[in-house]
N, CA, C and O atoms as a Tripos MOL2 file, in Angstrom:
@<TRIPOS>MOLECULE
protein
  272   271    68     0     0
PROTEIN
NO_CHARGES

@<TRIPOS>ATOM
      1 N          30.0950   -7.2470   -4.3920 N.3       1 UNK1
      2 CA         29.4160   -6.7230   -5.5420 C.3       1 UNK1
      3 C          28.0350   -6.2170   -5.1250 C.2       1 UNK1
      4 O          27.2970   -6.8440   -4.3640 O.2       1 UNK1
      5 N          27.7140   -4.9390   -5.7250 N.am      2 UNK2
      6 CA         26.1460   -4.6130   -5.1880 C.3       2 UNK2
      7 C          25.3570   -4.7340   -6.2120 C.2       2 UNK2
      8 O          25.6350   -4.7130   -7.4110 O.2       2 UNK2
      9 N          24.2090   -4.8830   -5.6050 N.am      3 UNK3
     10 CA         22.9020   -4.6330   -7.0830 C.3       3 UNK3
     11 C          22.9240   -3.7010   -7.2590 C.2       3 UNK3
     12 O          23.3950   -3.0100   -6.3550 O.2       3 UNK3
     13 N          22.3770   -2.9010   -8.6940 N.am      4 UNK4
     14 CA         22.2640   -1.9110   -9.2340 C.3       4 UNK4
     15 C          20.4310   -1.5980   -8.4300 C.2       4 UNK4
     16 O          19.9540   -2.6750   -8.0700 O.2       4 UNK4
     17 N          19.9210   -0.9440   -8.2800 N.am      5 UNK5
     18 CA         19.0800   -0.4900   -7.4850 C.3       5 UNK5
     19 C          17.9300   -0.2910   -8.8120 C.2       5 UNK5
     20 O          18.4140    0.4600   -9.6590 O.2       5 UNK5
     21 N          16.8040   -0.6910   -9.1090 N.am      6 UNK6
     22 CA         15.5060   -0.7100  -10.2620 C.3       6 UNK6
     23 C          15.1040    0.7700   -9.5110 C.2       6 UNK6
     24 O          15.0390    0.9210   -8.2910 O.2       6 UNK6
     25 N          14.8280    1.9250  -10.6310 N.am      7 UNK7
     26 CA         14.0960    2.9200  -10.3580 C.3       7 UNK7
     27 C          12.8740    2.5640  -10.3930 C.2       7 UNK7
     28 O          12.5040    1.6270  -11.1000 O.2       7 UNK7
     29 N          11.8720    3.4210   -9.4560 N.am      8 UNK8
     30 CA         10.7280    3.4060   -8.9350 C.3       8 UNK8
     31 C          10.0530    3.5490  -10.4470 C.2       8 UNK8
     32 O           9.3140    2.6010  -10.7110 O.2       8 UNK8
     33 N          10.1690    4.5740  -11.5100 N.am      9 UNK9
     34 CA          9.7680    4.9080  -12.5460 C.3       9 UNK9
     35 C           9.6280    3.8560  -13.2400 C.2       9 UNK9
     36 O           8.5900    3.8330  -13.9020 O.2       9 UNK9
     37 N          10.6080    2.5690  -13.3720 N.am     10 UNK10
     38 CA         10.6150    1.6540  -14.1380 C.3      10 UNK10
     39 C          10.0070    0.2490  -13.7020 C.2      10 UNK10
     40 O           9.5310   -0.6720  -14.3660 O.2      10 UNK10
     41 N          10.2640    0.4890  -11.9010 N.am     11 UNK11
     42 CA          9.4130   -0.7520  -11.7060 C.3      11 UNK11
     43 C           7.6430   -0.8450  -11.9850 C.2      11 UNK11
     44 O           7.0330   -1.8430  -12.3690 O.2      11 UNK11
     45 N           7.0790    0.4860  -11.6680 N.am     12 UNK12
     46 CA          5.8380    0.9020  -12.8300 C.3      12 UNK12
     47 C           5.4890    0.9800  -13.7260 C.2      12 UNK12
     48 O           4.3110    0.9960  -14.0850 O.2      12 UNK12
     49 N           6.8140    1.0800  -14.5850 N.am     13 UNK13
     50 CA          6.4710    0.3900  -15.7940 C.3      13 UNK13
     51 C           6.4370   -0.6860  -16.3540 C.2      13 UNK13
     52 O           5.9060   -0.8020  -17.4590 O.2      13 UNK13
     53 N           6.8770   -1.4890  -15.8460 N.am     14 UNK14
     54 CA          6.8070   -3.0600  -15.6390 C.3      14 UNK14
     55 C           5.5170   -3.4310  -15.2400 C.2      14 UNK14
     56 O           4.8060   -4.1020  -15.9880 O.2      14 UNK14
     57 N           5.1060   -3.0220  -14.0180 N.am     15 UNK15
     58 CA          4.1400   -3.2270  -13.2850 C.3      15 UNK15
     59 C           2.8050   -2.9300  -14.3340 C.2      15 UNK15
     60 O           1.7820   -3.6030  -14.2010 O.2      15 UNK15
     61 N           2.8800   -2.1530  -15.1020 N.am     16 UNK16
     62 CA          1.9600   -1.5230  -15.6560 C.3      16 UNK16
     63 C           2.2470   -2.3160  -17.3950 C.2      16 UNK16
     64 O           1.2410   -2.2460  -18.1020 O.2      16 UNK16
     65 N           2.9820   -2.7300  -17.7900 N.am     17 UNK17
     66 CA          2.9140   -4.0910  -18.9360 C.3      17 UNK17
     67 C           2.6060   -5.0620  -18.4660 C.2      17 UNK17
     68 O           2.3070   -5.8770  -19.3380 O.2      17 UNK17
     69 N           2.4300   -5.7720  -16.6170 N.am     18 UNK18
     70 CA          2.4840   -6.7540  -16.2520 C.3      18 UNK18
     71 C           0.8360   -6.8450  -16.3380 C.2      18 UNK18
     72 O           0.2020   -7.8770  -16.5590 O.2      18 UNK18
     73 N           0.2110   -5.3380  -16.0790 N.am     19 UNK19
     74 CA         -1.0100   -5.7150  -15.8910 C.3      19 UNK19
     75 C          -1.9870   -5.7060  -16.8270 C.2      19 UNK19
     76 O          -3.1880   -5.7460  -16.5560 O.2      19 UNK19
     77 N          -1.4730   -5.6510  -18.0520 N.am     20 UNK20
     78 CA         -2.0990   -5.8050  -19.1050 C.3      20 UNK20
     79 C          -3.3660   -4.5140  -19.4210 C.2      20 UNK20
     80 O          -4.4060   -4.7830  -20.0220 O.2      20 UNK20
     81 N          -3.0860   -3.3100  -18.9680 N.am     21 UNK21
     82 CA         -4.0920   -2.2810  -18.9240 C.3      21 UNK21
     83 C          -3.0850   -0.6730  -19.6330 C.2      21 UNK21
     84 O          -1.9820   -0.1930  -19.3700 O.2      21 UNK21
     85 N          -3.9390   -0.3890  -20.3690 N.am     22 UNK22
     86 CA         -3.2170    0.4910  -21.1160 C.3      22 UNK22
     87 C          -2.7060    1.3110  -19.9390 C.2      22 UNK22
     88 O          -2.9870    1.0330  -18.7730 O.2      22 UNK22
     89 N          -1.7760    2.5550  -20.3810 N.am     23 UNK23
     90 CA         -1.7000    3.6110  -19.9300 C.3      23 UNK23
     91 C          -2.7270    4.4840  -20.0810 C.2      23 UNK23
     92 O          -3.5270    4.5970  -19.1520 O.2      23 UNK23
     93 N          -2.8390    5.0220  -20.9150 N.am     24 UNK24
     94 CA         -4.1410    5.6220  -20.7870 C.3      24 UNK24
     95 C          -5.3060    5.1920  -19.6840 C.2      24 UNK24
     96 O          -5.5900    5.7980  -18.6520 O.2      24 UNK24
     97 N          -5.8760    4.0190  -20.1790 N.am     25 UNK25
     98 CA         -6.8420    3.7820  -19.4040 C.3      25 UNK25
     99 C          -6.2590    3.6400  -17.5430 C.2      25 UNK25
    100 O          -7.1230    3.5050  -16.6770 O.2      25 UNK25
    101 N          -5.2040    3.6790  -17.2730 N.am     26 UNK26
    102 CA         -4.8010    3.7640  -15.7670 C.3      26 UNK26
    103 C          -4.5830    5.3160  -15.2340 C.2      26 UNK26
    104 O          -4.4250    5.4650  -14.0230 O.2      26 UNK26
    105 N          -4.5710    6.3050  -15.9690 N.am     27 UNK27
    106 CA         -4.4650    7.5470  -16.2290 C.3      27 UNK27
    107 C          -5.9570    8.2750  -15.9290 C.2      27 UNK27
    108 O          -6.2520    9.0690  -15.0360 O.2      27 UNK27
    109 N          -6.7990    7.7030  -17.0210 N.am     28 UNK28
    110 CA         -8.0400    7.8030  -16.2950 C.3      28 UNK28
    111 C          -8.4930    7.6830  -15.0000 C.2      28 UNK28
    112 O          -8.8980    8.5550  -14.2320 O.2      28 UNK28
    113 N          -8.3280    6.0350  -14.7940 N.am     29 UNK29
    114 CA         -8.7030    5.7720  -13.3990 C.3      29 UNK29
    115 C          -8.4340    6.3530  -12.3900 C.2      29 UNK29
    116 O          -9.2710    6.4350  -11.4910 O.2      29 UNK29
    117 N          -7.2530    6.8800  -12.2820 N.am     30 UNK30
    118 CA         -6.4580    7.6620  -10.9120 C.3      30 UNK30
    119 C          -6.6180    9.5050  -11.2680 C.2      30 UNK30
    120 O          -6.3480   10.4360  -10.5090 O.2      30 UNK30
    121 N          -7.1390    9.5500  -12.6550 N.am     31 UNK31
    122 CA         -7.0000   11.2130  -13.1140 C.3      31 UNK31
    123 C          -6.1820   11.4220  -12.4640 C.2      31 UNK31
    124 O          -6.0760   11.5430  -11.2440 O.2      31 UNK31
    125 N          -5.2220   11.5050  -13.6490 N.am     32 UNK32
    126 CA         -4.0720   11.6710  -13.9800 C.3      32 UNK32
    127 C          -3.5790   11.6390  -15.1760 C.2      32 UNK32
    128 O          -3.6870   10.5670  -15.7720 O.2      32 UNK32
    129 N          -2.9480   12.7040  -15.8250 N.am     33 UNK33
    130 CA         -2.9990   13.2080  -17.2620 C.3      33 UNK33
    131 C          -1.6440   12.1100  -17.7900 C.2      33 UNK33
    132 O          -0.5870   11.8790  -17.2020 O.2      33 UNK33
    133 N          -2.1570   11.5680  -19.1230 N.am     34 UNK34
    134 CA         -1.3550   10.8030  -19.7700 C.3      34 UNK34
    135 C          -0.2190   11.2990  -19.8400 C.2      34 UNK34
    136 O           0.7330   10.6020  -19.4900 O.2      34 UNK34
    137 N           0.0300   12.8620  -20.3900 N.am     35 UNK35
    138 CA          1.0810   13.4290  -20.3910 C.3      35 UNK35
    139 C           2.2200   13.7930  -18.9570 C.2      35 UNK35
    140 O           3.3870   14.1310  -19.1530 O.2      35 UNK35
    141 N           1.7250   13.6720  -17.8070 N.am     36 UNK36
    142 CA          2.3450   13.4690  -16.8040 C.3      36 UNK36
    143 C           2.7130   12.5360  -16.6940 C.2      36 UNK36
    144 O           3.8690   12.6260  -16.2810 O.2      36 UNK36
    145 N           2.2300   10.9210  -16.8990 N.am     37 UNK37
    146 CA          2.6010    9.8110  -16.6390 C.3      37 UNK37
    147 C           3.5740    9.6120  -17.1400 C.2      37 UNK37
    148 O           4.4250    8.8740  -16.6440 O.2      37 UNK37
    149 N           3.7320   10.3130  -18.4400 N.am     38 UNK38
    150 CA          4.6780    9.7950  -19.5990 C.3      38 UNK38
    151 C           6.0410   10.4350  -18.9150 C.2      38 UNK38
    152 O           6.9880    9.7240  -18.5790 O.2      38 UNK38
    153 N           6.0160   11.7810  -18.7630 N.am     39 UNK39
    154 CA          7.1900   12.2950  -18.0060 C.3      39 UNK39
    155 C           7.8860   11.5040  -16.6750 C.2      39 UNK39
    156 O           9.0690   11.1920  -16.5350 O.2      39 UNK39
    157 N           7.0310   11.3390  -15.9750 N.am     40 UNK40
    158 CA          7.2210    9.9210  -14.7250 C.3      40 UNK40
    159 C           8.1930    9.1120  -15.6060 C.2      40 UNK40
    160 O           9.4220    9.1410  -15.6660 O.2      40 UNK40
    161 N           7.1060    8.2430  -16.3960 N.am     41 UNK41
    162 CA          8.1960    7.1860  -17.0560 C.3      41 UNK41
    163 C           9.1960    7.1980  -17.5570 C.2      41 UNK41
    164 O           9.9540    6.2380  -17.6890 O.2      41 UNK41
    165 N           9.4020    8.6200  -18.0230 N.am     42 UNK42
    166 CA         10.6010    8.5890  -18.8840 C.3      42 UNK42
    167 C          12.1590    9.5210  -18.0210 C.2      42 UNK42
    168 O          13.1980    9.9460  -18.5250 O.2      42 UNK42
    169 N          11.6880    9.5330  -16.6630 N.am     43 UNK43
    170 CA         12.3850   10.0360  -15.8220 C.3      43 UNK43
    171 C          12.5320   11.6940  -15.4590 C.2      43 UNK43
    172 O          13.1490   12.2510  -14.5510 O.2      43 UNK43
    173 N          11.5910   12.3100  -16.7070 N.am     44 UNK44
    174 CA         11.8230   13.5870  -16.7360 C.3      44 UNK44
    175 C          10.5480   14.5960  -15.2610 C.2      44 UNK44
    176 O          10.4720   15.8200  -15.1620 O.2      44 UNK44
    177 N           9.9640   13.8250  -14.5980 N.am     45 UNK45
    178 CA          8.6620   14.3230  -14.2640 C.3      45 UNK45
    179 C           8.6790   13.5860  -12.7150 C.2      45 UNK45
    180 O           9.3080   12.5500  -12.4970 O.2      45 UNK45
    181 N           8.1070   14.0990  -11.9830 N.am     46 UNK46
    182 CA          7.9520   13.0380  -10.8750 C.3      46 UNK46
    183 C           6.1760   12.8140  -10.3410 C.2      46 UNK46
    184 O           5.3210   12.6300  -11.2080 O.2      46 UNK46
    185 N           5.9130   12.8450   -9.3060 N.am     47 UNK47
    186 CA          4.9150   12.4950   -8.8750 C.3      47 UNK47
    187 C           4.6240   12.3150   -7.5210 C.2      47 UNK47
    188 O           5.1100   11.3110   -7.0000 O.2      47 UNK47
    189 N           3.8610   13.1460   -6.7520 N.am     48 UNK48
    190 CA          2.9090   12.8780   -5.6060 C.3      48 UNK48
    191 C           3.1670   11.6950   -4.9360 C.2      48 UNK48
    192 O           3.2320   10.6620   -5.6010 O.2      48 UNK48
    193 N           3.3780   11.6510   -3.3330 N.am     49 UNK49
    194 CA          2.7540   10.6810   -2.6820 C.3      49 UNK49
    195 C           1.6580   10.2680   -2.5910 C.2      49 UNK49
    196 O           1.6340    9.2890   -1.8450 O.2      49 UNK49
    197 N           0.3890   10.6160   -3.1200 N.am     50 UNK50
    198 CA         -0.9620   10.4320   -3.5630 C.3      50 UNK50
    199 C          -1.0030   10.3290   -4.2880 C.2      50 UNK50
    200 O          -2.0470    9.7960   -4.6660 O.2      50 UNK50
    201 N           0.1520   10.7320   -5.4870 N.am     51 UNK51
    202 CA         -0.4880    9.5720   -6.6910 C.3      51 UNK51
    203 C           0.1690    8.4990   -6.8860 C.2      51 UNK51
    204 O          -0.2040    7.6200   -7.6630 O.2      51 UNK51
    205 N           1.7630    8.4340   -5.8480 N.am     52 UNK52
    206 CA          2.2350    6.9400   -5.7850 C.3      52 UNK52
    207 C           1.2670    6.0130   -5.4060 C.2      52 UNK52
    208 O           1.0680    4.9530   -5.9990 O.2      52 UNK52
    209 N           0.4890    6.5120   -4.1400 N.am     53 UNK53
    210 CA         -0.6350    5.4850   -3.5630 C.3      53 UNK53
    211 C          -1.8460    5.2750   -4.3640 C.2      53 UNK53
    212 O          -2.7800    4.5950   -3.9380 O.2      53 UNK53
    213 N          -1.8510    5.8340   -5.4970 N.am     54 UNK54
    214 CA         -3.1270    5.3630   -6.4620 C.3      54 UNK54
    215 C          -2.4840    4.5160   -7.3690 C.2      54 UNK54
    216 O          -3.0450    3.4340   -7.5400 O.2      54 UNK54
    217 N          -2.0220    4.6080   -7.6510 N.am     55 UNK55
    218 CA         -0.8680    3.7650   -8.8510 C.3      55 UNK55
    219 C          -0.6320    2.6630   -8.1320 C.2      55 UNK55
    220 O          -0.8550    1.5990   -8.7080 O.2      55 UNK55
    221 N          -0.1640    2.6190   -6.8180 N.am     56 UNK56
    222 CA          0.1670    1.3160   -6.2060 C.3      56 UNK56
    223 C          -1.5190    0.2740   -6.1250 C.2      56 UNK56
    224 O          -1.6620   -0.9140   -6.4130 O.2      56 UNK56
    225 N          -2.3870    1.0960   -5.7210 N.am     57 UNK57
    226 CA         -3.5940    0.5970   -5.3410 C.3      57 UNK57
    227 C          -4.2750   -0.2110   -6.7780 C.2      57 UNK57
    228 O          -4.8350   -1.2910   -6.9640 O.2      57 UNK57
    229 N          -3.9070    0.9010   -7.6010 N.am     58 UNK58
    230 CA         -5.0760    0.0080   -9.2470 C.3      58 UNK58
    231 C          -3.8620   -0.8970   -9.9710 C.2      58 UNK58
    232 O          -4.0970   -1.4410  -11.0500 O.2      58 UNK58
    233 N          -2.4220   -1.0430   -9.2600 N.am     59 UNK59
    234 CA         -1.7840   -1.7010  -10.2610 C.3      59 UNK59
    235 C          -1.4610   -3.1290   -8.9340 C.2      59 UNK59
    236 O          -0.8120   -4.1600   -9.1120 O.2      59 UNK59
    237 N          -2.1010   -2.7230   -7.8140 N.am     60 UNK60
    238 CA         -1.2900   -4.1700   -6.4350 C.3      60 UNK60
    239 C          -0.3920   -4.0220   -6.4410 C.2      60 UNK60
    240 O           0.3460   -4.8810   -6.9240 O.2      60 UNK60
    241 N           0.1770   -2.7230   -5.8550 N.am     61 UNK61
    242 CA          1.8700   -2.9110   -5.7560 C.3      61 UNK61
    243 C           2.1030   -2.6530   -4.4030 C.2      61 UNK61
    244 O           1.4600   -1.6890   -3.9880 O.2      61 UNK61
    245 N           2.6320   -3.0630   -3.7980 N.am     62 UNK62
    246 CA          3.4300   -2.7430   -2.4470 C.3      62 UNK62
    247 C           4.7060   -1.7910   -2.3350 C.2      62 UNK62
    248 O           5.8070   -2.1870   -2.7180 O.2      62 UNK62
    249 N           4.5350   -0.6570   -1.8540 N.am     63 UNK63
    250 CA          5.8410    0.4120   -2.3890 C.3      63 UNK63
    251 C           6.1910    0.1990   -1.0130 C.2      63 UNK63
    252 O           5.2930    0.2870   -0.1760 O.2      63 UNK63
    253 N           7.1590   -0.0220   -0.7170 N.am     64 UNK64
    254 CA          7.6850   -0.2370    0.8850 C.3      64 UNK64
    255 C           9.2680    0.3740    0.5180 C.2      64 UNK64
    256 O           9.8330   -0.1250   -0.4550 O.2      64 UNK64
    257 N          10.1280    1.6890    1.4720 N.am     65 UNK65
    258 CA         10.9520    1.7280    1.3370 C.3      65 UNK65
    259 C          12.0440    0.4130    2.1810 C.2      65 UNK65
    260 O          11.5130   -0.0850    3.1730 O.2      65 UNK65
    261 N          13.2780   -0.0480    1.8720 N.am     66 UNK66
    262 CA         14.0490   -1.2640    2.3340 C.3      66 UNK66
    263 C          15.2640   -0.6640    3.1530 C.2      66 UNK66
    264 O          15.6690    0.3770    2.6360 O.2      66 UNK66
    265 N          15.7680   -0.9390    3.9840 N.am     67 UNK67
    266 CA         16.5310   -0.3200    5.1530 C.3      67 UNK67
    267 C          17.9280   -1.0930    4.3210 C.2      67 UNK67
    268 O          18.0470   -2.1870    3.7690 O.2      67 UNK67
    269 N          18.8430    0.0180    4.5330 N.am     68 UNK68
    270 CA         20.2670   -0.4320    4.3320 C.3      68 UNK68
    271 C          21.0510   -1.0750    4.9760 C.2      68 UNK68
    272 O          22.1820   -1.2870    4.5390 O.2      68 UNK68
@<TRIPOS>BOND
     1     1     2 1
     2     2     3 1
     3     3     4 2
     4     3     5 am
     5     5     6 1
     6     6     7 1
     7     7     8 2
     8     7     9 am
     9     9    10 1
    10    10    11 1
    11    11    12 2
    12    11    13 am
    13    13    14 1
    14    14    15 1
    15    15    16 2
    16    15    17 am
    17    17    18 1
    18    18    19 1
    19    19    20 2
    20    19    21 am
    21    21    22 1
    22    22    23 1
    23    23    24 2
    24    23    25 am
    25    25    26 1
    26    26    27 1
    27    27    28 2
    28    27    29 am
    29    29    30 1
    30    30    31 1
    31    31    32 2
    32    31    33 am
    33    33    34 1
    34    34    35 1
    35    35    36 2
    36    35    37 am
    37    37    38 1
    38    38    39 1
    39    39    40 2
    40    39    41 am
    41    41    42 1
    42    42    43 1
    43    43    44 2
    44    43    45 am
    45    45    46 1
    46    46    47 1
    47    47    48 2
    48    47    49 am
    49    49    50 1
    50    50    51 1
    51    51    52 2
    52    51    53 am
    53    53    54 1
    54    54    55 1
    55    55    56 2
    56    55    57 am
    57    57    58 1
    58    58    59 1
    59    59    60 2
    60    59    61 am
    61    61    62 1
    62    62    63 1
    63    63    64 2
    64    63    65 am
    65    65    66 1
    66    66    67 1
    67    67    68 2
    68    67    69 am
    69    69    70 1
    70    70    71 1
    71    71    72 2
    72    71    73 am
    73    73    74 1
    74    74    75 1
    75    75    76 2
    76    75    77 am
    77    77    78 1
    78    78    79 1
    79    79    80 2
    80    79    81 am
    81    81    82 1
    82    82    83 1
    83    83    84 2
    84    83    85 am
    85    85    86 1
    86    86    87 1
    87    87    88 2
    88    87    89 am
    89    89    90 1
    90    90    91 1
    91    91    92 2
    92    91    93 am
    93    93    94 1
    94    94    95 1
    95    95    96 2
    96    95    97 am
    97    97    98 1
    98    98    99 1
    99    99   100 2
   100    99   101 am
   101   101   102 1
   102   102   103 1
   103   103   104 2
   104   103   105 am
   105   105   106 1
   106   106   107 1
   107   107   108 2
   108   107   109 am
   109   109   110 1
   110   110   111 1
   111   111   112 2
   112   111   113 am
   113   113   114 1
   114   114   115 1
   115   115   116 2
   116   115   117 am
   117   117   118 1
   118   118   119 1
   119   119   120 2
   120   119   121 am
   121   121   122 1
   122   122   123 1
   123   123   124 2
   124   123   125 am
   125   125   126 1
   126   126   127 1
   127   127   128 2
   128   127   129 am
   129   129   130 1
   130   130   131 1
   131   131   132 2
   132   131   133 am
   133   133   134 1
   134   134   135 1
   135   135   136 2
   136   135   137 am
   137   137   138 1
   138   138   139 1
   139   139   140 2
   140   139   141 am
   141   141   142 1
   142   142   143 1
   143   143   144 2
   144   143   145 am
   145   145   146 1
   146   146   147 1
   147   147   148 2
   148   147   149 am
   149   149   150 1
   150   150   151 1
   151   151   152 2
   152   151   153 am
   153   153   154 1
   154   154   155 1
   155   155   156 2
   156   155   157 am
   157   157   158 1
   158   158   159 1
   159   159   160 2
   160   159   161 am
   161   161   162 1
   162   162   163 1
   163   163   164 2
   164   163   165 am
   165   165   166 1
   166   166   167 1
   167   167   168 2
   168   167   169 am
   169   169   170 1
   170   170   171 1
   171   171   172 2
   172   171   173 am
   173   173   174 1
   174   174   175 1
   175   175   176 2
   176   175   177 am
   177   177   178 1
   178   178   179 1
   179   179   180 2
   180   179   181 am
   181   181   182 1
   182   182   183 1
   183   183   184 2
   184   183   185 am
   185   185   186 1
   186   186   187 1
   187   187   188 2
   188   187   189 am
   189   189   190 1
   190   190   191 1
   191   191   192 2
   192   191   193 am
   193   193   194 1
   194   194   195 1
   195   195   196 2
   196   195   197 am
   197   197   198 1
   198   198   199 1
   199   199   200 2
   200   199   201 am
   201   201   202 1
   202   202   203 1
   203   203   204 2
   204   203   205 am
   205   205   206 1
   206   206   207 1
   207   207   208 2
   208   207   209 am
   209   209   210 1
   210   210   211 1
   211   211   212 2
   212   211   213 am
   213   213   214 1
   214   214   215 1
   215   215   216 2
   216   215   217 am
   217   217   218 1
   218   218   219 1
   219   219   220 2
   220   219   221 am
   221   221   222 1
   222   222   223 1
   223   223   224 2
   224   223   225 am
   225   225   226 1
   226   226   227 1
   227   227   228 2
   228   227   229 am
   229   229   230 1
   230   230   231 1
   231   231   232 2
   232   231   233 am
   233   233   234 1
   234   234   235 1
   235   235   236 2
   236   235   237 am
   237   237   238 1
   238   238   239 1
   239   239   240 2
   240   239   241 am
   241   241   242 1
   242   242   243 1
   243   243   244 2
   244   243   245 am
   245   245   246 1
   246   246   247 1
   247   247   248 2
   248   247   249 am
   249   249   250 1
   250   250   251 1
   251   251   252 2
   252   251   253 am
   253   253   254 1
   254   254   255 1
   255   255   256 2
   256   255   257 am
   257   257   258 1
   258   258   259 1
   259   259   260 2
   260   259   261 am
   261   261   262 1
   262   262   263 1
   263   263   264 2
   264   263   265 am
   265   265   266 1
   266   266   267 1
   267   267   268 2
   268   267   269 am
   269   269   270 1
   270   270   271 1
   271   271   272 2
@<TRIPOS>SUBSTRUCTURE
     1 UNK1         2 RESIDUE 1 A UNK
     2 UNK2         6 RESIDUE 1 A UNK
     3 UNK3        10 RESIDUE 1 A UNK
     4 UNK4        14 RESIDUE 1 A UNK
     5 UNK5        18 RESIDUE 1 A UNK
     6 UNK6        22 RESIDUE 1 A UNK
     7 UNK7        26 RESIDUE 1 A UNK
     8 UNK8        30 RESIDUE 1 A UNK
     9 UNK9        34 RESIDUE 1 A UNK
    10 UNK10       38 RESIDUE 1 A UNK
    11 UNK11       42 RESIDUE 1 A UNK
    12 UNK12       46 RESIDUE 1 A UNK
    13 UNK13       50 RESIDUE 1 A UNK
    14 UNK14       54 RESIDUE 1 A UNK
    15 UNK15       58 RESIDUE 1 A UNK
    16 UNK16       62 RESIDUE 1 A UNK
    17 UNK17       66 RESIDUE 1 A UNK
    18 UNK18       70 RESIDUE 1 A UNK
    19 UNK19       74 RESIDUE 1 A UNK
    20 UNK20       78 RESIDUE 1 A UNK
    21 UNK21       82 RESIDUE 1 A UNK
    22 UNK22       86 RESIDUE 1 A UNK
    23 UNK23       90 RESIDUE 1 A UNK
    24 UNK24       94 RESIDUE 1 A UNK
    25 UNK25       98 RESIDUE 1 A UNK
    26 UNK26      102 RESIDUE 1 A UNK
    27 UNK27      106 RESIDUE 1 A UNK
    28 UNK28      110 RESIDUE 1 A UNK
    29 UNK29      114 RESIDUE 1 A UNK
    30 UNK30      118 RESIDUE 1 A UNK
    31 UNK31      122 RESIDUE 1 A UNK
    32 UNK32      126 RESIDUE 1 A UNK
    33 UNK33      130 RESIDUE 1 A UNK
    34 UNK34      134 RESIDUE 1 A UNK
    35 UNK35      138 RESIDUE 1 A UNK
    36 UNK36      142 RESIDUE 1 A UNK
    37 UNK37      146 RESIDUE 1 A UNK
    38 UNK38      150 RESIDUE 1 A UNK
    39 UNK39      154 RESIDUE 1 A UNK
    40 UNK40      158 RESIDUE 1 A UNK
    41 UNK41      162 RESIDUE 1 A UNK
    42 UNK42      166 RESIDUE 1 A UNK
    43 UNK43      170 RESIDUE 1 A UNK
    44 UNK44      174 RESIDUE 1 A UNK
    45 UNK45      178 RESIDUE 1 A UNK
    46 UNK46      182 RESIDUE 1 A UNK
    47 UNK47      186 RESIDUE 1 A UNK
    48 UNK48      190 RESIDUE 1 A UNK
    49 UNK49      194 RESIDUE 1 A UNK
    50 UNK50      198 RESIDUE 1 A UNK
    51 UNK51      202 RESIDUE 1 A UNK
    52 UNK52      206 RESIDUE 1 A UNK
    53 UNK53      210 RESIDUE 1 A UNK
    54 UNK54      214 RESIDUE 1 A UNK
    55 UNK55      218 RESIDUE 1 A UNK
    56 UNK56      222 RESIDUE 1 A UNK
    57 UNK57      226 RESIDUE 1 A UNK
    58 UNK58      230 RESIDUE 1 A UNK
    59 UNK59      234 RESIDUE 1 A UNK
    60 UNK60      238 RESIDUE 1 A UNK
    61 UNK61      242 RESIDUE 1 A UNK
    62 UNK62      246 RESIDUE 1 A UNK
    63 UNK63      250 RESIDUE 1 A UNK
    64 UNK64      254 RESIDUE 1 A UNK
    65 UNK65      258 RESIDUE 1 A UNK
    66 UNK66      262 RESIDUE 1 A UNK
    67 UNK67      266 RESIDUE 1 A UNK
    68 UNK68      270 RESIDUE 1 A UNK
């Protein structure tokens, strides 16, 4: 049986209820338009390797890809 694999989109969003800081206000911090974020989250939008690494940095996340 395999695991179903957590999208990157959703483990940020987790990450980002975990940390108790609006969206908005994390949007700010990294400038980065609310309305982009929202597309991210909702799968329709993607996002930068520079702005994965800001997002990882103001939320403590470790984005490490995992070998098969």
């Amino acid at each position: 049986m395999s695991k179903r694999r957590v999208k990157l989109s959703e483990q940020i969003r987790r990450a980002i209820l975990a940390s108790g800081m609006s969206r908005y206000r994390l949007c700010k911090e990294i400038h980065l338009s609310p309305s982009t974020m929202s597309r991210f989250i909702n799968g329709t939008g993607g996002l930068g390797m520079e702005m994965l690494d800001k997002l990882a940095d103001v939320l403590d996340l470790n984005l490490e890809r995992k070998g098969k």
